[in-house]
C-alpha positions in Angstrom: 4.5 -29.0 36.4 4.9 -29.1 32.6 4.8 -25.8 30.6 5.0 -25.1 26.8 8.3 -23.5 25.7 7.5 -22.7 22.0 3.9 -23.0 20.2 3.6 -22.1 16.7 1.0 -21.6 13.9 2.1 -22.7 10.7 0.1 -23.5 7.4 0.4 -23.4 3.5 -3.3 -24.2 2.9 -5.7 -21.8 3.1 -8.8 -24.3 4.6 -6.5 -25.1 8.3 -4.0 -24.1 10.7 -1.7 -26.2 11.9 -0.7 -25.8 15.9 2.4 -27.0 17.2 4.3 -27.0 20.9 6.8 -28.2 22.8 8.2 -29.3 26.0 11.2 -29.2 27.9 13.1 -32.6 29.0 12.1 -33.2 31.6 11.7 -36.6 34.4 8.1 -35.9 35.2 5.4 -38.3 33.6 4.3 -36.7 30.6 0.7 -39.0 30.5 -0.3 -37.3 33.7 -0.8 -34.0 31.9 -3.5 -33.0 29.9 -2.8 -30.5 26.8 -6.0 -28.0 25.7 -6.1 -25.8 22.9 -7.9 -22.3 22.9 -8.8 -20.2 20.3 -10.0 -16.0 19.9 -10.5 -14.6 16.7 -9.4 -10.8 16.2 -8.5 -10.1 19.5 -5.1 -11.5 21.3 -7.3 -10.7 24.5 -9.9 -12.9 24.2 -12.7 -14.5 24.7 -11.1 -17.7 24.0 -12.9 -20.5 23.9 -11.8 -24.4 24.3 -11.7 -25.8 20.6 -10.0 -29.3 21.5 -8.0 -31.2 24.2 -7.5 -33.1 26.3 -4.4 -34.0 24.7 -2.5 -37.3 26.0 1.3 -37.0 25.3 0.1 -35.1 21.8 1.5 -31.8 20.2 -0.1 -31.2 17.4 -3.9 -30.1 16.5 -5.2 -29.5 12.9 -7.5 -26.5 13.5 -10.0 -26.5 10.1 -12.5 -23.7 11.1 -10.5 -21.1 9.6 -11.3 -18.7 7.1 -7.9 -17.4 6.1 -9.1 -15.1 3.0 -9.6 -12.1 5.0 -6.6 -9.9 5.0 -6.5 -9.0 8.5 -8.0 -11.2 10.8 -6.2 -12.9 13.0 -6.7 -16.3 14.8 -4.9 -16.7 18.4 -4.1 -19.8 20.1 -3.6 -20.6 23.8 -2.4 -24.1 25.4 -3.3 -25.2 28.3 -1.3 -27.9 30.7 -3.2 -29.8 33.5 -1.6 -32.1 35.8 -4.4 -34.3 36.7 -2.9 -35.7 39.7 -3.0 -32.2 41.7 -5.1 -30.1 39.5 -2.7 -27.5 39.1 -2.9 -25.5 35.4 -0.5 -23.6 33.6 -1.4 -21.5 30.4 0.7 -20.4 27.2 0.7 -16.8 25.9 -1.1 -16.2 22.8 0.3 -17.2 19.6 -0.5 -16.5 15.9 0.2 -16.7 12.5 3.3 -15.0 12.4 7.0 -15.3 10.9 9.3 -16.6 13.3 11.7 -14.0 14.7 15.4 -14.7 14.8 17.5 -13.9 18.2 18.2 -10.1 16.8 14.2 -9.9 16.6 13.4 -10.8 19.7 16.4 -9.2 21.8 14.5 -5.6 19.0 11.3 -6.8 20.5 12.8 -6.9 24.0 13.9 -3.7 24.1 11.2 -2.0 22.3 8.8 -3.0 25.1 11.4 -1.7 27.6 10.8 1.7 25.8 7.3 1.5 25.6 6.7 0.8 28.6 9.0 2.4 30.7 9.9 5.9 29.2 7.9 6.5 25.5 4.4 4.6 25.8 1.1 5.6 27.5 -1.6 2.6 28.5 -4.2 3.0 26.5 -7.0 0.4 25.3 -6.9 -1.4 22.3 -10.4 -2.5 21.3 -10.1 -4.9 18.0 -12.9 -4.5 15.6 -15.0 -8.0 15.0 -14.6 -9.2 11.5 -17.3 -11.8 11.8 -20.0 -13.2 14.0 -23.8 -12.3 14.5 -25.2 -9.3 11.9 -27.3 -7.4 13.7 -30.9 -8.0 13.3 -31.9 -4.7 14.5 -30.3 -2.7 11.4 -28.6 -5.4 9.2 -30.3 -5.3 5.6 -32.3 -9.2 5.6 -35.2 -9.5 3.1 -38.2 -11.9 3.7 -36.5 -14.4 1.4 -33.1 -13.9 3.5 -31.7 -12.1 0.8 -29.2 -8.9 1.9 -27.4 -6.1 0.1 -24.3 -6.5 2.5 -24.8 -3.5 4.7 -26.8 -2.0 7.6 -29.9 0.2 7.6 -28.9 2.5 10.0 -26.3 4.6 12.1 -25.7 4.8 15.5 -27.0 1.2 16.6 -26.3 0.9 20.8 -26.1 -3.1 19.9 -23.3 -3.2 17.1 -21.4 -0.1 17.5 -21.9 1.3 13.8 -19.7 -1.8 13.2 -22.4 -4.6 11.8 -21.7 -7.5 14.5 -23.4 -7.8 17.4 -21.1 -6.6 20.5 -18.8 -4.9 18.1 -15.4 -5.2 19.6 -13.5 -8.3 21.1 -12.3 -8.1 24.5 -9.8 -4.9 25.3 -6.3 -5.0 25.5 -4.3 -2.6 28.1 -1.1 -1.6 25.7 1.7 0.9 25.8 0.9 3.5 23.0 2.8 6.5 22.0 0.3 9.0 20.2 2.4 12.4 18.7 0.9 15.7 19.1 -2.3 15.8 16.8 -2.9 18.7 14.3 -6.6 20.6 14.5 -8.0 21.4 11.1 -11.6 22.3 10.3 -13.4 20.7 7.7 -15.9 22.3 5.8 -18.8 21.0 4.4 -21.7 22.0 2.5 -23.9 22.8 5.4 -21.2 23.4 8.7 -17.9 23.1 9.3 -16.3 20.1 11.5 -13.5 19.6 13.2 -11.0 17.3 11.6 -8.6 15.7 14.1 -5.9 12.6 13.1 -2.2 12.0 14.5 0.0 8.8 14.0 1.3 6.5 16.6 3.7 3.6 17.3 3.7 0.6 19.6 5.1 -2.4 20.0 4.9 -5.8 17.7 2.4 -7.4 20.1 -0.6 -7.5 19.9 -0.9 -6.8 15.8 -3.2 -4.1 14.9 -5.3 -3.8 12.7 -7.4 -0.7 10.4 -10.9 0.0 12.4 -9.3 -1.1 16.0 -10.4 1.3 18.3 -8.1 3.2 21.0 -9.2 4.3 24.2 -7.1 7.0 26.3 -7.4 7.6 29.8 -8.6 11.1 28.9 -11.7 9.6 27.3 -10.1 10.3 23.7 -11.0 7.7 21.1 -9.3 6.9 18.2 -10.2 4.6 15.0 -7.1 3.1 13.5 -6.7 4.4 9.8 -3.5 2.7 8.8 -0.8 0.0 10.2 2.8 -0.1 8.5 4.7 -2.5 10.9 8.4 -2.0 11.0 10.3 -6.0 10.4 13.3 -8.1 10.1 13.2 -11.4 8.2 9.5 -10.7 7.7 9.2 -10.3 11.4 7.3 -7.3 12.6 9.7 -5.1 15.5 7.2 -2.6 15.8 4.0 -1.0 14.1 3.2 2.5 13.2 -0.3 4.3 13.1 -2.5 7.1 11.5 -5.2 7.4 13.8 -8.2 9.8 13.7 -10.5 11.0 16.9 -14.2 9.7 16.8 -16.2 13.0 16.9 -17.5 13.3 20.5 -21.4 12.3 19.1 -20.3 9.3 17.5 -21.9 5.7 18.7 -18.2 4.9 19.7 -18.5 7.1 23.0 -21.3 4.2 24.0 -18.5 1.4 24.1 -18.4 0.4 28.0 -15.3 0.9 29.1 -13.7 -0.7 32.1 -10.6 0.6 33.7 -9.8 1.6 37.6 -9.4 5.6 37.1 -6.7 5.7 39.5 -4.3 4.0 36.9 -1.1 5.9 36.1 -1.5 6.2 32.4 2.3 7.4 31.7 5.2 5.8 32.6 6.2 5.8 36.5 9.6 5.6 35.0 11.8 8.0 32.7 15.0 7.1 31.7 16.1 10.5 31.7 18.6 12.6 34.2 17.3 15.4 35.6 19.5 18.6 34.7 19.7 22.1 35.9 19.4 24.8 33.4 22.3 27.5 35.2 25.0 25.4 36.4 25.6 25.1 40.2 28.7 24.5 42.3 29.4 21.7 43.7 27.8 22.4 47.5 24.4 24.0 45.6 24.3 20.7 43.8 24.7 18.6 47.0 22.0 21.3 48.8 19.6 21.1 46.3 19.8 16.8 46.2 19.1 16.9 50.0 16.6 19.2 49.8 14.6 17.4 47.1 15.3 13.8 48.5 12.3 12.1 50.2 
């Protein structure tokens, strides 16, 4: 079965992308796979949906429905492989418009997901915020004529999320977050007094973040991204660093379903870390204690 071993996203227009991939050498018959590209806009997750293919010994696709003057979206790609004779499939990960890391980057990258996700990262959802699509007819300002002042009507909408598209959010990403202590501060207004609630965080280069993502912890906490400053070499981000704020528990963002099995272990099963004893112990209460406290 053929796979992809690199696909990349390159352009220096600003009306297409330009997907590339490649293949290993390799003695099986290259015409009797089929090549599929797939495409999700804002969110690494998904939905993807088929935007050309099949593909007949062809690595290259031209992808013009682009609309690269927005800062921060993102476009991701997916290739799929299908070897007609037997059916079988075999799908890329996700790629985007991104500098190309250099071995030191990716050996950085390798490690900061071992950190991440084995000692210093909770799983938390990532929920990125559509930056296009349906308006919302219920609340989004359209006048008989079809004319618009760019903005909704109202707050609180169950259908767009107080975020103007219909649905809101693209599909949710399970990711290893680390969120520091948060500081409580009140806020007072003319009329009451709120509580103000922001912290930073960091995670790893993948999948890139953007301002008004949403964060979901397994506590029911939800956070709207305020800022991203990603760490990089050569252009290439290592890792990404947050301010976050917590939705106020009678905001619209409570209403976001959320699916995820409650008996998941939200911190690491893992620490790196060697368990010490704070008064020191000979060396028979040492062995003792391990054989009392081994399983």
């Amino acid at each position: 079965m053929i796979h992809v071993t690199s696909l990349m996203v390159r352009s220096f227009e600003l009306d297409h992308l330009d997907i590339f991939w490649e293949i290993p050498s390799t003695p099986e018959i290259v015409e009797e796979h089929d090549f599929y590209v797939f495409k999700s806009v804002d969110g690494a997750g998904g939905p993807y949906r088929q935007i050309a293919g099949p593909f007949y010994n062809t690595f290259l696709f031209r992808d013009p429905d682009v609309h690269l003057i927005h800062k921060w979206r993102e476009y991701f790609y997916r290739i799929r492989v299908v070897h007609r004779p037997t059916g079988d499939t075999w799908e890329s990960q996700p790629a985007y418009h991104e500098a190309a890391p250099d071995l030191i980057t990716m050996e950085l990258r390798r490690r900061e997901n071992l950190l991440f996700q084995e000692f210093a990262g909770r799983k938390v959802l990532l929920y990125p915020q559509l930056t296009f699509g349906q308006r919302c007819r219920h609340c989004w300002d359209v006048g008989v004529r079809g004319n618009t002042i760019g903005r909704a009507t109202q707050q609180n909408c169950i259908t767009r999320f107080d975020t103007t598209f219909v649905g809101g959010y693209a599909s949710p990403m399970l990711i290893n977050l680390q969120i520091d202590p948060m500081s409580k501060q009140p806020q007072p207004s003319n009329t009451e007094e709120h509580a103000f609630i922001e912290s930073s965080a960091r995670t790893t280069a993948f999948p890139p973040i953007k301002p008004k993502d949403m964060i979901v912890e397994g506590e029911n906490k939800r956070w709207r991204v305020e800022q991203v400053t990603p760490t990089q070499k050569l252009r290439a981000t290592v890792r990404q660093e947050l301010r976050i704020r917590q939705y106020p528990r009678d905001d619209i963002k409570y209403k976001v379903p959320v699916q995820l099995d409650l008996q998941t272990a939200f911190s690491p099963e893992r620490e790196f870390t060697r368990p010490m004893d704070i008064q020191p112990k000979t060396t028979d209460e040492k062995r003792e204690h391990w054989l009392k406290e081994a399983p």
